[in-house]
Structure formats: structure tokens, C-alpha cells
N, C-alpha and C positions, 0 to 999 in steps of 0.2 A: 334682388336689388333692394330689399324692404328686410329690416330683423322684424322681430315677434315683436317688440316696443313699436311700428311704425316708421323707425329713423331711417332713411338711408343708407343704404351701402353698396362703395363702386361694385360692378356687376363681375368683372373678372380679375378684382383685387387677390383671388388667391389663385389664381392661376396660371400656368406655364406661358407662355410667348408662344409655344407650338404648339399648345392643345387645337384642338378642331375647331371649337365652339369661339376660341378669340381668334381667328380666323376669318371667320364670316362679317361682311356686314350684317346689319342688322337695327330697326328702330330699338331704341330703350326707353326707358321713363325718363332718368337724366343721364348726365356726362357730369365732370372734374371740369368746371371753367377753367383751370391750369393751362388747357391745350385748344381749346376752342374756337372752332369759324362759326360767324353768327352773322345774319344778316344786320347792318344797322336797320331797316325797319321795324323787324322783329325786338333787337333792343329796344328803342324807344317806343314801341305798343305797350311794353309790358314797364316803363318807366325805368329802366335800365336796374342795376343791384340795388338790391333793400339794403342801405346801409346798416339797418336797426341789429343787424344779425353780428357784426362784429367783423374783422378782416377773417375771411374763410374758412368760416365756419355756418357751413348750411347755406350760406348767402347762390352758390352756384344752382343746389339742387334749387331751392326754394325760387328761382329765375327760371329752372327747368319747367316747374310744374305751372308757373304763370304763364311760358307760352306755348306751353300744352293745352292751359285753360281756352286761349287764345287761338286755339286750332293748329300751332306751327308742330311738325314734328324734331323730335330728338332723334337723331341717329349716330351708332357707333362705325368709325370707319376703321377697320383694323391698320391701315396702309398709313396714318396718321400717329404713329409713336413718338414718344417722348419718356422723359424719365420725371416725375415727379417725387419728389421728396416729401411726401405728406407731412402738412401744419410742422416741418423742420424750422420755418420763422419762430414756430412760438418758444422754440427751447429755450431762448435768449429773455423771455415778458418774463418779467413780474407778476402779471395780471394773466399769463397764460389759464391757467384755470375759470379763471373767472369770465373771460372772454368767451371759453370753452361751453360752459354752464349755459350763459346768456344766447350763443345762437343754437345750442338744443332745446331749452326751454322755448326760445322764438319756434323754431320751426315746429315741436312738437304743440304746440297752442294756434300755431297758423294753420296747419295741414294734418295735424292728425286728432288731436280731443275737436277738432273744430267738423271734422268729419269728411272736409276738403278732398283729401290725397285718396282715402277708399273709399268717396265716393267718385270719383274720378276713375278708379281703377275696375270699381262696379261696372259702371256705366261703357268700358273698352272691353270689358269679359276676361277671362282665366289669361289668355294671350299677351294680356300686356305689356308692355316693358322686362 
């Protein structure tokens, strides 16, 4: 779920629909807000989406890892499918890059040079997400 940079990445993005492993339930570190049931409580503990990230870019995981901070867990539910088109809105910006830039640079300064997300990941052991 994590590249060698720290950034994010969906957990069974390259995988079959019938592998084993997407199959299973199972907690993760984050989900794709694309498809998601969320408590309102748990939204508004953690202050709902950081704007500052840009439309969908980092904003879902970086709300993962806040209420995770928060105690709440993330879990994958395989029986919940959908089809997302990944950042397909941006084709059409102008600014698509730039927007792109702005919520990796956010999240990498929020949760990874800042020490946040592995120390978070320390602190659950090898297992985590």
C-alpha cells in the first residue's frame, strides 16, 4: 500500500477481481473515498476532507490516516465493488498537473518527511495495512 517514496498506493490496484487475496475482507491503512461508507461521527472527529490537497488527489488517503490517528479502523470489504475511473476528471484541467504536484507535495510534508505515516506504521508492527 506504501512505494519506496512513502506515497500511497491502492492495495489491489493491479490485481485480478478473482485473485484470492481481493477476496478476502480484510483492515488496510487506507481506501479510494470514490466508494466509501464512513461513519458521520468519525467524519466530523477528524474535520471532514483537507481541502488544502486539491479535488482527489491524496485528500481520501490523508482522511484515512487521520482516523486512524483517531483510533477508527479502515477496512476493505471485497462485496462492495465499483468501477472507478482514476483522476479520469482531470483529463479535461488545465491545471491538471499542477493540482497533481500540489496534493503529493501536501501529503508527502504532512505524513511522510514529517514522520507521521511511519511512525504510525511503526508503532501497528510488520502487519499493518
Amino acid at each position: 500500500e506504501v512505494r519506496d517514496d512513502g506515497l500511497p498506493v491502492h492495495r489491489y490496484r493491479y490485481y485480478t477481481r478473482r485473485a484470492p487475496e481481493v477476496l478476502r475482507p480484510c483492515p488496510v491503512a487506507m481506501v479510494s473515498f470514490a466508494a466509501t461508507l464512513l461513519r458521520t461521527a468519525a467524519f466530523l472527529e477528524i474535520g471532514g476532507i483537507d481541502e488544502g490537497f486539491g479535488p482527489g488527489m491524496y485528500d481520501d488517503s490523508d482522511a484515512c490516516l487521520r482516523l486512524r490517528e483517531k483510533g477508527w479502523t479502515i477496512a476493505y470489504q471485497p462485496g462492495a465493488a465499483f468501477l472507478h475511473d482514476e483522476s479520469a476528471s482531470f483529463s479535461a484541467r488545465s491545471d491538471d498537473l499542477a493540482i497533481r504536484m500540489r496534493g503529493k507535495g501536501r501529503f508527502l510534508e504532512k505524513w511522510v518527511r514529517s514522520g507521521r505515516w511511519m511512525n504510525m506504521r511503526a508503532d501497528e508492527g510488520a502487519g499493518a495495512g
